[in-house]
Structures are given as C-alpha cells and as structure tokens.
C-alpha positions as CSV (number, residue, x, y, z in Angstrom):
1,X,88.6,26.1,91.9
2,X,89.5,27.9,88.6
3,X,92.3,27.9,86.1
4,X,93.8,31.3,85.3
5,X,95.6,31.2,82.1
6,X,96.2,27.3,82.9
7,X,97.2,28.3,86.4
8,X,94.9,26.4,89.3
9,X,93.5,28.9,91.2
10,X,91.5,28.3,94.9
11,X,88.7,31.5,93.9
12,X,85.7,31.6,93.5
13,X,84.1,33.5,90.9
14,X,81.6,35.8,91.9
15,X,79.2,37.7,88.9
16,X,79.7,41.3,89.4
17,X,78.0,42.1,86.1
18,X,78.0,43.3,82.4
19,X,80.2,45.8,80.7
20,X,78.9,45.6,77.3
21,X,74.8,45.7,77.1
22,X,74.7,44.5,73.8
23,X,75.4,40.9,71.8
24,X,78.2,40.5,69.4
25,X,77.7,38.4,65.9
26,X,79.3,35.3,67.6
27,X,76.4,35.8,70.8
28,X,79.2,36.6,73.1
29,X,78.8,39.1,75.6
30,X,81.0,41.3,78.2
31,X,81.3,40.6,81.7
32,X,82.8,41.3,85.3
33,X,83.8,38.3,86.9
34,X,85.5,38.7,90.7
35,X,87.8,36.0,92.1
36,X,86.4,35.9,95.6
37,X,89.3,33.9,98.6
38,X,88.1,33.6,102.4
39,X,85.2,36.0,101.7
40,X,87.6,38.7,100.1
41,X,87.6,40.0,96.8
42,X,91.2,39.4,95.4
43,X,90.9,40.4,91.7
44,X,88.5,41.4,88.8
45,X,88.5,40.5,85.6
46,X,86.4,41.5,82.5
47,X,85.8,38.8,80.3
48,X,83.8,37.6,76.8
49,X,81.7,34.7,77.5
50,X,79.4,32.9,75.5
51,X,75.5,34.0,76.3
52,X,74.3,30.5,75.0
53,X,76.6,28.6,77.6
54,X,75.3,31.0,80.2
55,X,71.8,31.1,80.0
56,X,69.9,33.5,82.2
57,X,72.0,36.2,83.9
58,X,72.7,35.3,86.9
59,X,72.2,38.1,90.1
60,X,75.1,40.2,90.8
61,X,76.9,38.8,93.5
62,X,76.0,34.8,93.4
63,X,78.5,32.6,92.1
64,X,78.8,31.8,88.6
65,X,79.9,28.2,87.1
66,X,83.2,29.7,85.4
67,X,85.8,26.4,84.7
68,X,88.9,28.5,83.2
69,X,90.0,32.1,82.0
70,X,92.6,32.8,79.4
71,X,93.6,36.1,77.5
72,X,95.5,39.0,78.4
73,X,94.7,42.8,79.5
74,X,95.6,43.6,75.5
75,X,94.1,41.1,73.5
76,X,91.3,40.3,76.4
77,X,89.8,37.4,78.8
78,X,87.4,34.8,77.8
79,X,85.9,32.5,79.7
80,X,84.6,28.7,79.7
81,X,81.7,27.7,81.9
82,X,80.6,24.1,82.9
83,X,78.5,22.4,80.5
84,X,74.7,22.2,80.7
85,X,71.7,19.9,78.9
86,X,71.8,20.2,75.5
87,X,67.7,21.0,75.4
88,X,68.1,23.8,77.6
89,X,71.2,25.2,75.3
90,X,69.2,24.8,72.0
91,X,66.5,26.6,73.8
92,X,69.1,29.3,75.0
93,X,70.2,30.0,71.7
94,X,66.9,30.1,69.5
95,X,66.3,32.9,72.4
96,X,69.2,34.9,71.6
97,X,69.2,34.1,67.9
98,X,65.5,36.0,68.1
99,X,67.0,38.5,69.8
100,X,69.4,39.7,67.9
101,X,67.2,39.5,64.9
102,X,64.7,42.1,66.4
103,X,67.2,44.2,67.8
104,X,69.6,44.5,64.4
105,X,73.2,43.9,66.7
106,X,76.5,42.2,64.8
107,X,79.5,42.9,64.1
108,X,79.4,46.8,62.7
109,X,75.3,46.5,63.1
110,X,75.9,49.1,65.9
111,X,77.4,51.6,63.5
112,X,75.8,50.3,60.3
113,X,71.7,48.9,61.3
114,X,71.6,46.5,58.6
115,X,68.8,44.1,58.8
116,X,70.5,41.2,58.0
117,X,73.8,40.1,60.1
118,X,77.1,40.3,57.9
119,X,80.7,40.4,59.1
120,X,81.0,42.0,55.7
121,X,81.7,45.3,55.2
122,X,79.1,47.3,53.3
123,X,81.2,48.8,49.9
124,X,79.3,50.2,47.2
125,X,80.9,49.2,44.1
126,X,82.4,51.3,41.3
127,X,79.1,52.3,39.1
128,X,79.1,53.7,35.5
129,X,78.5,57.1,36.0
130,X,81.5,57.2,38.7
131,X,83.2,55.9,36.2
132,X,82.3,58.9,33.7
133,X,82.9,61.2,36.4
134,X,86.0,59.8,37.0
135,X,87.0,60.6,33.5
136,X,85.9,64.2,33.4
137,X,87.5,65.2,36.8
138,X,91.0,63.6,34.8
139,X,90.3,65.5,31.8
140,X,90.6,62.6,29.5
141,X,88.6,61.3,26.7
142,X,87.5,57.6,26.4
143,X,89.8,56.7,23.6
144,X,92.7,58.0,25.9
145,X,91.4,56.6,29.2
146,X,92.0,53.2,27.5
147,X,95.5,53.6,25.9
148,X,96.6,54.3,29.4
149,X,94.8,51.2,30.8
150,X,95.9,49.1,27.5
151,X,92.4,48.1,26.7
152,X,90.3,48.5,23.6
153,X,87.7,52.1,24.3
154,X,84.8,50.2,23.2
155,X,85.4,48.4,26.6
156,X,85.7,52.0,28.4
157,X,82.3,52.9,26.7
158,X,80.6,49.5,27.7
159,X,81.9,50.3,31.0
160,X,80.3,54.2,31.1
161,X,76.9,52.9,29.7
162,X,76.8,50.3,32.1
163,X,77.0,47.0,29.5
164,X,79.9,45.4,31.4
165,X,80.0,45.3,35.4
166,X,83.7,47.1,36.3
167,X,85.7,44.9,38.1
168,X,87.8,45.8,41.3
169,X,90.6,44.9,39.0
170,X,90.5,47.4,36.4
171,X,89.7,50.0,39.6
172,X,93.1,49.0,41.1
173,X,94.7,49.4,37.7
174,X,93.0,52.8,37.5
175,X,94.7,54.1,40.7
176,X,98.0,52.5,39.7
177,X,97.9,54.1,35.9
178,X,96.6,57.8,37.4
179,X,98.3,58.1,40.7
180,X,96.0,61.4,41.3
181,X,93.8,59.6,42.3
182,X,94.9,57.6,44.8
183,X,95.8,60.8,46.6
184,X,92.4,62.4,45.9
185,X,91.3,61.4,48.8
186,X,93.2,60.9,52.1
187,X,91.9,59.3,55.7
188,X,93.8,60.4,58.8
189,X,93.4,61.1,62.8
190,X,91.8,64.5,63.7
191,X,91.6,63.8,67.2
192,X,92.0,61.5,69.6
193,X,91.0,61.4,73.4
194,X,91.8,58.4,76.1
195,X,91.3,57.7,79.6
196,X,93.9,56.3,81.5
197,X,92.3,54.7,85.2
198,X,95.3,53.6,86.7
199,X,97.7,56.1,85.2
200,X,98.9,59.9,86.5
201,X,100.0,62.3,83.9
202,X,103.5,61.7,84.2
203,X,103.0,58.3,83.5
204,X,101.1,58.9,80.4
205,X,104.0,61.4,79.3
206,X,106.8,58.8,80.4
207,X,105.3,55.5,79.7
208,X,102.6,55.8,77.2
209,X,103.2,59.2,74.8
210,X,107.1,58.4,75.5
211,X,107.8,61.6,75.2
212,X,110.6,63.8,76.8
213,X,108.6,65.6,80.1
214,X,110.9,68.8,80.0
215,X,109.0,69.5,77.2
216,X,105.7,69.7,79.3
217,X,104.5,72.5,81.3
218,X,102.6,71.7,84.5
219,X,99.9,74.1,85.7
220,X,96.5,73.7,87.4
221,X,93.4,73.6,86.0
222,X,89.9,73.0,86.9
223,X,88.7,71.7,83.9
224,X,86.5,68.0,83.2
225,X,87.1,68.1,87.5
226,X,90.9,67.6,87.4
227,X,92.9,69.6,89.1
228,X,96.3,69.7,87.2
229,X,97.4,69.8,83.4
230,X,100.7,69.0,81.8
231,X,100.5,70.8,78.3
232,X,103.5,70.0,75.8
233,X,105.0,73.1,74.6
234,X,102.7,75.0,77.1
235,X,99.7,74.9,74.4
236,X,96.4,72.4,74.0
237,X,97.7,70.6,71.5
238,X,99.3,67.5,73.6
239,X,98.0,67.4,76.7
240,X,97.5,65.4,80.2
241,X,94.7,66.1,82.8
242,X,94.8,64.7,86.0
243,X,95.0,65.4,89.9
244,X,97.8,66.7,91.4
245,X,99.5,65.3,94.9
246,X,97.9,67.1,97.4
247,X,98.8,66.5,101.2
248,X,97.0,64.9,103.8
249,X,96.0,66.9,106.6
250,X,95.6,64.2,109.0
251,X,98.7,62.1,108.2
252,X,100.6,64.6,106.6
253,X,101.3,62.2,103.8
254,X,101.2,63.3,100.1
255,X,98.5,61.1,98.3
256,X,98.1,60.8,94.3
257,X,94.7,60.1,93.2
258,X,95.2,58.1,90.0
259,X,93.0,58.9,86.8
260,X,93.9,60.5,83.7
261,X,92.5,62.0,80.5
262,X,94.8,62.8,77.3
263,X,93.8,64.9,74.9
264,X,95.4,65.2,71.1
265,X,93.8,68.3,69.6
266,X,93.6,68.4,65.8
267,X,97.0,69.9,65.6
268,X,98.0,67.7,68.6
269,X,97.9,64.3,65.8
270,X,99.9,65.7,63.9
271,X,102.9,66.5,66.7
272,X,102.2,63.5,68.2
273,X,102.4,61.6,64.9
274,X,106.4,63.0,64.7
275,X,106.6,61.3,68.0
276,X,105.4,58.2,66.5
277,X,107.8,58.3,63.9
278,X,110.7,58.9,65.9
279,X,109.8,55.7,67.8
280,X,109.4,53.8,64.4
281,X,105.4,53.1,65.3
282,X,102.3,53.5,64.1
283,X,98.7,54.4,65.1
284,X,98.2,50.5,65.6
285,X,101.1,50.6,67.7
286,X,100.2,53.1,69.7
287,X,96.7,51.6,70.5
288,X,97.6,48.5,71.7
289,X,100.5,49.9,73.8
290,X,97.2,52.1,75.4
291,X,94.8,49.1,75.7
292,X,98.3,47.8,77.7
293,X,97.7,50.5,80.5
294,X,94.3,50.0,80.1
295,X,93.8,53.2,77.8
296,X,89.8,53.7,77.1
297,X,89.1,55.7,74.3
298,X,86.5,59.3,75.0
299,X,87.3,60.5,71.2
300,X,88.1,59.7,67.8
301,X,87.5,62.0,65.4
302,X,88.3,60.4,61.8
303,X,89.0,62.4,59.3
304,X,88.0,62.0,55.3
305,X,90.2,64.9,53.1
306,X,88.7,65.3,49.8
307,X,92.1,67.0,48.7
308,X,90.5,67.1,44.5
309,X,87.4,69.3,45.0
310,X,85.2,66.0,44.7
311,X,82.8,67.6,46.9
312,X,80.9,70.4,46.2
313,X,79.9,71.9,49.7
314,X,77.4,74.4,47.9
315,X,75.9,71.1,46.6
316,X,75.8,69.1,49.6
317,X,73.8,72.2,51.7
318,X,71.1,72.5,48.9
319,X,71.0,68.9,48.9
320,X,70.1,68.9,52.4
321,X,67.6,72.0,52.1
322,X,65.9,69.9,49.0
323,X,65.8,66.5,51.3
324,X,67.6,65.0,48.7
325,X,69.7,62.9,51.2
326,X,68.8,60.3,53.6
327,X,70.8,59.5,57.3
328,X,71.0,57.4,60.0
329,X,70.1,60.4,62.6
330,X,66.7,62.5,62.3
331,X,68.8,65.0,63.8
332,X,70.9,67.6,61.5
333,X,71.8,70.9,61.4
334,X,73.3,73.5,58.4
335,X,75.8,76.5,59.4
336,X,77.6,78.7,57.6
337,X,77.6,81.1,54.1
338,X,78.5,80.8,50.4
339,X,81.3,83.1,51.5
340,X,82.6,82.2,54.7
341,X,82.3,78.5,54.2
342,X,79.4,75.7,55.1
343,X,79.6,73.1,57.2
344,X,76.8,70.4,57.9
345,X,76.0,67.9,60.5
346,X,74.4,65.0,61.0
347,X,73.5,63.5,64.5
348,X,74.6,64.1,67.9
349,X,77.0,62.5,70.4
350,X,78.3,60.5,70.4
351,X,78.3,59.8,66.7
352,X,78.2,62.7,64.4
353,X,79.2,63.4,60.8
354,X,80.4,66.8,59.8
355,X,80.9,67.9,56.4
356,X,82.7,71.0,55.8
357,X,84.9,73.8,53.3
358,X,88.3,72.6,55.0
359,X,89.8,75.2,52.2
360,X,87.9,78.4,53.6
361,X,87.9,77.4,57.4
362,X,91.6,77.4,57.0
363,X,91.9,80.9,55.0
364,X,89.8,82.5,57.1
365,X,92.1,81.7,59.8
366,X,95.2,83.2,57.8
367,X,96.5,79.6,56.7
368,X,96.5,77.3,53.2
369,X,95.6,73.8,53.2
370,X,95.9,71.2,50.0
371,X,92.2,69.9,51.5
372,X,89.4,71.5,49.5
373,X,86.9,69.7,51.9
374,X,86.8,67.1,54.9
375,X,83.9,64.8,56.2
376,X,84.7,63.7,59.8
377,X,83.3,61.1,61.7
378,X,83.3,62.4,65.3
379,X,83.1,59.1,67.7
380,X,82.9,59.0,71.4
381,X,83.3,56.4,74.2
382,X,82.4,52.8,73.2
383,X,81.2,54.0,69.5
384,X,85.1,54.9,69.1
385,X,85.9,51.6,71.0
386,X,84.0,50.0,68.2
387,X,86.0,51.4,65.5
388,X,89.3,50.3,67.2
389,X,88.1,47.2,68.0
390,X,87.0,46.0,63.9
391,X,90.9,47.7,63.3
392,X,92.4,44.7,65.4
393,X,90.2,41.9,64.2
394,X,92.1,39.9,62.9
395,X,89.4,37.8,61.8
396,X,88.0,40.4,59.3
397,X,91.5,41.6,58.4
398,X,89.9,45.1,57.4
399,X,91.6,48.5,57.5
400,X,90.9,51.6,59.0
401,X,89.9,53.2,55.9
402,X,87.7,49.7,54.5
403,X,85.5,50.6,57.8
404,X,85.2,54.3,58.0
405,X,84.2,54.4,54.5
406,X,81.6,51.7,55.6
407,X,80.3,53.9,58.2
408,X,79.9,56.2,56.5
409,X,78.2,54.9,53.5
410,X,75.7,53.0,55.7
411,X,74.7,56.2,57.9
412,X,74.5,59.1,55.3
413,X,73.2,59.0,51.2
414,X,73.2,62.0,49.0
415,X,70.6,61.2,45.9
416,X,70.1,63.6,42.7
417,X,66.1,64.3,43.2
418,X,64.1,64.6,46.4
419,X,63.3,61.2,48.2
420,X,59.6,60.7,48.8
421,X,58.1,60.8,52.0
422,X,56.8,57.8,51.5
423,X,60.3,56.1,50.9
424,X,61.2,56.5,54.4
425,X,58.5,54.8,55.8
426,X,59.4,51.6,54.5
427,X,61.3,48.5,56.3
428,X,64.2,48.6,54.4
429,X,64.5,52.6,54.0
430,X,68.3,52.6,52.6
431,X,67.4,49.6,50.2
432,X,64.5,51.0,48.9
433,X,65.8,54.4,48.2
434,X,69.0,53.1,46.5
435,X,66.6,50.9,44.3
436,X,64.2,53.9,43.7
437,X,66.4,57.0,43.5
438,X,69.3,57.9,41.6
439,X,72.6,58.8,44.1
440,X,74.4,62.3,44.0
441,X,77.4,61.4,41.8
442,X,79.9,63.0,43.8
443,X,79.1,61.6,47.0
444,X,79.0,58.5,45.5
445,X,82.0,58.5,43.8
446,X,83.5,59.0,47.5
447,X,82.1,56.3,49.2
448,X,82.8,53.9,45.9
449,X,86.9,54.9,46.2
450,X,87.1,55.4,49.2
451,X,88.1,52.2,50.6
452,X,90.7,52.4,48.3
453,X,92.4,55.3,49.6
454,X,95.3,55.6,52.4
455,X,95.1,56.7,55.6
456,X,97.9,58.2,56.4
457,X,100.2,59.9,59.0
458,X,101.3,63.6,58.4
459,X,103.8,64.4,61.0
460,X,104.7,67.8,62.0
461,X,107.3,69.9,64.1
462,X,105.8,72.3,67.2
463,X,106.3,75.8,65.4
464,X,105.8,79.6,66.5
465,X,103.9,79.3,63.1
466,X,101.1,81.6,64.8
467,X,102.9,83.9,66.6
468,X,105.0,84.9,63.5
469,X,101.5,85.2,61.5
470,X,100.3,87.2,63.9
471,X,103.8,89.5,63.9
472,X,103.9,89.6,60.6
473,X,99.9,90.9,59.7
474,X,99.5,92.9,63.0
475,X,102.7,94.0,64.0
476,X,105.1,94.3,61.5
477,X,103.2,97.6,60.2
478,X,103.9,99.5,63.4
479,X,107.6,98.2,63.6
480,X,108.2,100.1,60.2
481,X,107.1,102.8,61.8
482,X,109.5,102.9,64.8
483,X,112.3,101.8,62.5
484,X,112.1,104.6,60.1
485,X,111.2,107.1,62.8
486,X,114.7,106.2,64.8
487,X,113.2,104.1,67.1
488,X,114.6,100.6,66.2
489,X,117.4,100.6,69.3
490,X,114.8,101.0,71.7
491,X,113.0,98.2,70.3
492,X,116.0,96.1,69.9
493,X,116.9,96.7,73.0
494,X,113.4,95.8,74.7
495,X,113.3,92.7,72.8
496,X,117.0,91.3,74.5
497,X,115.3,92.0,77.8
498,X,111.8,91.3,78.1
499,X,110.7,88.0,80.3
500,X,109.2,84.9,78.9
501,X,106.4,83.0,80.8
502,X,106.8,79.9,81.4
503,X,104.6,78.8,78.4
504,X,106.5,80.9,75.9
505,X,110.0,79.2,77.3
506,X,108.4,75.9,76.8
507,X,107.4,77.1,73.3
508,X,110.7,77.7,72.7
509,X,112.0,74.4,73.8
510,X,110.1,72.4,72.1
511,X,110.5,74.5,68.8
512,X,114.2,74.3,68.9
513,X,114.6,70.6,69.8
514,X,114.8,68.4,66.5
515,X,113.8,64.8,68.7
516,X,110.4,65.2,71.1
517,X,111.9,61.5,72.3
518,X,114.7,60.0,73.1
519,X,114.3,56.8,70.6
520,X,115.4,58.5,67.7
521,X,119.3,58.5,69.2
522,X,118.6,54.2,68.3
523,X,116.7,54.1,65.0
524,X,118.3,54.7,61.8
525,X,115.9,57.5,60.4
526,X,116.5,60.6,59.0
527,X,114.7,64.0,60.8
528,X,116.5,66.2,58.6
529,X,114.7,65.4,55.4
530,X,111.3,63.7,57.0
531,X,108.8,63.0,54.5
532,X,105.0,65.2,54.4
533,X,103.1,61.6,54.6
534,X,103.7,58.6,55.9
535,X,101.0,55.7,54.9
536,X,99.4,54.2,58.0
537,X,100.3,50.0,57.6
C-alpha cells in the first residue's frame, strides 16, 4: 500500500533505477520507481528521494520501502520511505557526506567545481581597476564621475586606488546614473533544442509552440533518424522533427510512432520570441509549459552580447597563444583572422564556451549588428537541464543572467601576464591564480557587471530579408541591363507567371501575416509599433 499525492493506492513499488548519477547539495538523488498491481506494471514515476533514508541501492527490480509520493510532472515527485535505526542513518550519511566532498557535487558544483559546497553563486565583485576602466570606456573624468553620482571625487579616487571597498550600491547607482551601461551588455537565447517523448509534431506546433500550423510546411526528411519535418515558413528556423504515419501492412492500420525533437535555430529565438509575445509569456513560461508535456532539453545555447566593444577579440586570441588564461577544459581551439574575424573555444560537448567577432561574422554575411562581440555558452542535455533547473529554484531566487555569468566566471579566467606552470598544479588552481596573477581587465569587467545586466527578449517578424539581399547585390545589376536594353515586359511578365514551391508560398504566408498565433485576437498589445527588446522577468 502507497499514497499517491494523499491518494491510497494498492501498488507496490518496484526500484527500476536512477535517472540522475550524481548527488544534489541536499543528498537527494533521482530515481525510477514502478507501481507494480497483480504482477503488472501499471505506472512509472521518477522521483527525488533522500540517499540518507535509502541507504544502499537496492537491485533493480526488488521492492523498495516507499510510504508516499507527492509532486507533479512540472514541479516533480518526491518520495518518503519508512523509517530506519538512527545508527545506521548517521552511518549512511557520514558516507555520503564523504562522498560528496571527494567528488566536488552541489548545487552548480557540476558547472562550477568549487571545492567547497555553496548554494551561492560565485560573483566577482566590482574591483578598482574595473572601476577605472569603467570611467575611461564613459569618457569621463573623476571630478565629473562624481557630480553625476553626487559624491565627493576624493571618494571616486579612494574607490580607483582601491582605499574604499565599492559597494553593490554605488554599482546599482552607477547603472541607474549612466544607462549605457546597463545596455553594454545584453544576455539572450541563441538556441534552444527539446525532446518531446510523448508528443508528434503537430502537437508540438498545436499545443506547445501554439502556433498557427498553416504556417508550417511538412516534408520528409531523414535527418537525427526521423522521418518527417514540419518547418515554419518552409526554412530551419522553427522546426519539428518526428515520424510520420506510415501504414501497417498487416492490419492495414495507420500507426504514429510518437517522439519529437524541436529545433529553434539562432534566428528561430527570435521568431519564436514574437510568438511569445503575442501570447503575453515569457521564456519561463514557456519552459514550464514544456516540462508539462514532458519537454527534455538537447540545447541551450546562451548568449552574452558585448554590444560596447568591451572585448577585444585580438586580445583574447593572444591571450590564449600567450597562456595567459586559465579554464575549466584542457581542451581549446583558435580559428579565424585579424580580418575575417576570430573566434575561440573552450571545451567540448556538451559544454563549450565560444568567444567570437559577432560584428564581422555578421558583415561578412552582408548584414549589421549593434553586437561588437558575443561569448556563448553552448549546453547540451542534462548540462542545459541544469541551467533551467537553478532558473526555477525558487529557493535561490537567482536569474538567468546571476547564473550564466557564474558559469562562466568559474570555468574560464583571462589574466594580464602568463600563468606559471606551476600554478596549475596546485589544489586550488582558480584560487591560487586569482591570488597570484593579476586578471585581464576587460574580461573582468564582464564577469564583474555582468550579473547586472538583462537578458532579454528581441522579437522579430519572418522576412524575405535574404532573398531581397541577395536581389539587390546579385541581381539587381543584370535587371538594369534588360530594363535599359527594352527588355523589362518580358521580365515583368515572367515574374506574374512563374510558380512558387511550396516553401517559397509558405515564405510568403508567414511574411504577410502580422499574428503567427491566434492569442493576440484576446490580449490588448500592440503589433503595430512592437518594441526591439523586451526584458526577460
């Protein structure tokens, strides 16, 4: 006998496992309980359960002393088991206290690998020389720096030579007074991928994105081993993959094999982020309502724009040629030119951290950008999980932006000389260099504000943007030349009859339609005039 959400139930649970291989701060672990009924498996569920209470695993399959479960699919199950001795639990939980000590797990260890267990996050604080940096990037001398604030500029110059400790204070007042600077930096979605188990594409499009499905064109594929593809406005930007009905050649009956995978491209965000708007949600919103249908994330690419030229890409590549720069990962690799633009990584899936000229990637594609440079933390499968997971704690109450700025401040380091060889071979590497080597001041200047910066929402329209581009630099040219050669009717005239594929008519569509959903007949929100940025709350 078990309670279900204070519901007697005649099961009996059966372990079938662990989902999560590693120990949380609170020594709580994942598992797969099943509710076995006359020797039948009824129903499954995945709950947190406390590791001291449960001792040794037990083997998959036995039974397992569970008293009641309570949660929901969003927020999640946990579990209650029957008491044991007291001896054997104090014994239980010296064990695991060990263990998490040698193997550095908590709360954000699994991103961070602190050596001492914090539900803190990890902020650098404002130093003096960001301070003076600060200053120079704003053009301003002491004396005026402090009539703005409406403090004496001895107190500025204590501040700069590092007599008085700056307080987070004075840094808020600083972004208020200067409101360049709060938009020096920006945080935002770059992309976002998430399995759907139970779900077809057309659910996803219906039920999760919300969005109209006339607006989708279907077509097979036999990509990531699905064999059909619903792409909005007929391009991977938005899109579904999944398996389409097929018939069965013994019953004749058409059979959907459920399973899904939605992609949101780079571009995709920011379509799907006018979706979002018209339904009056945010990114929060939207990954609950997924975690509702069971929505696992593959993806999350996190974006850092450093929109002031903070960052000096040059810099950062002889920085990393001159090991003046420590990170998480052994693993990192430099590409690019002076020219063309450099970009640099650091470690491999699934957690990477690319640094990159944002500014010439986008010109040498033909397009402008307000983004001089962007860091990104690519995430994949439970490492992205993780990130969404400290965004709902409601314990910690931290943002999205508090923790990637954590990340990444506790995974990559930029100092101004070389760090010694023999630096990295101590027990506390990061501490030791931080205490021994002076930082790069730009790099730490972003990881200082950072936390302090929005992330934001930049919603966008689906546009024949590139097709016009490409009309207007490749074609253009040679339509002058018909024109004023007498050809223009003929043209004209080819134009009002050629055929569309089905992706161009789609393209059209979607291009042409001011709503992608149907909620914004019911909110009270004006499309006309939408603004660039919306602040994530």
């Amino acid at each position: 006998m078990i309670t279900i959400n204070h519901e007697p139930k005649a099961y009996t649970p059966i372990f079938l496992g662990t989902t999560q291989h590693s120990l949380r701060l609170s020594l709580e672990i994942l598992i797969m309980v099943g509710m076995k009924l006359n020797d039948e498996m009824i129903e499954t569920y995945n709950v947190t359960i406390s590791a001291i209470m449960l001792g040794q695993l037990p083997n998959i399959g036995s039974e397992i002393a569970i008293d009641q479960i309570t949660g929901s699919e969003l927020s999640g199950f946990k579990a209650k088991i029957h008491q044991f001795s007291a001896p054997r639990q104090n014994t239980v939980s010296t064990e695991l206290e060990n263990l998490v000590d040698i193997k550095n797990v908590g709360q954000y260890q699994l991103m961070k690998g602190q050596n001492t267990m914090t539900q803190a996050l990890n902020v650098p604080e404002l130093s003096n020389d960001n301070l003076l940096l600060i200053r120079q990037l704003l053009g301003v001398t002491q004396q005026q720096l402090a009539k703005n604030m409406g403090i004496n500029r001895k107190t500025v110059n204590r501040f700069e030579t590092g007599e008085q400790k700056i307080s987070d204070k004075f840094i808020n007042k600083l972004i208020t007074v200067y409101p360049q600077l709060a938009e020096a930096i920006e945080v935002q979605f770059d992309w976002v991928s998430l399995t759907f188990p139970d779900l077809t594409s057309k659910q996803v499009i219906n039920d999760v994105l919300s969005i109209q499905p006339d607006l989708f064109l279907e077509r097979p594929t036999s990509q990531n081993f699905y064999t059909r593809e619903m792409a909005f406005a007929g391009e991977k930007n938005i899109y579904i993959q999944d398996f389409a009905p097929i018939k069965n050649p013994e019953t004749q009956i058409i059979e959907q094999k459920f399973g899904t995978t939605l992609y949101l491209t780079g571009k995709g965000t920011r379509l799907f982020e006018k979706a979002l708007l018209e339904q009056n949600m945010t990114w929060h919103d939207f990954f609950e309502k997924a975690r509702q249908y069971r929505g696992h994330l593959t993806r999350l690419d996190i974006a850092i724009n450093d929109k002031w030229g903070l960052l000096d890409m040059n810099e950062l590549v002889k920085a990393v040629q001159e090991k003046r720069f420590w990170s998480k990962s052994k693993s990192y690799a430099v590409h690019g030119n002076v020219d063309d633009g450099w970009t640099v990584n650091f470690g491999k899936s699934p957690f990477v951290i690319r640094a990159y000229d944002k500014h010439k990637e986008q010109a040498s594609k033909g397009f402008d950008t307000d983004v001089q440079n962007r860091v990104e933390l690519e995430l994949h499968q439970d490492k992205a999980e993780y990130v969404i997971d400290g965004w709902f704690d409601q314990e910690n109450n931290k943002t999205l932006t508090e923790i990637t700025f954590d990340i990444l401040y506790t995974h990559l380091w930029f100092t101004d000389k070389p760090i010694e060889e023999k630096l990295l071979k101590t027990d506390k590497v990061r501490d030791t260099i931080e205490n021994s080597v002076e930082p790069m001041p730009a790099w730490s200047l972003l990881t200082a504000l950072g936390h302090k910066m929005k992330f934001i929402r930049q919603p966008k329209e689906q546009s024949v943007e590139r097709i016009e581009k490409w009309v207007l630099d490749s074609v253009v040219p040679s339509l002058a030349v018909l024109k004023k050669t007498g050809h223009w009717a003929e043209v004209i005239e080819a134009m009002n009859s050629a055929e569309l594929s089905a992706e161009q008519q789609k393209l059209i569509k979607s291009t042409m339609m001011n709503a992608i959903t149907q909620a914004s007949k019911h909110l009270n929100i004006n499309f006309e005039k939408p603004k660039k940025r919306y602040q994530e709350i």
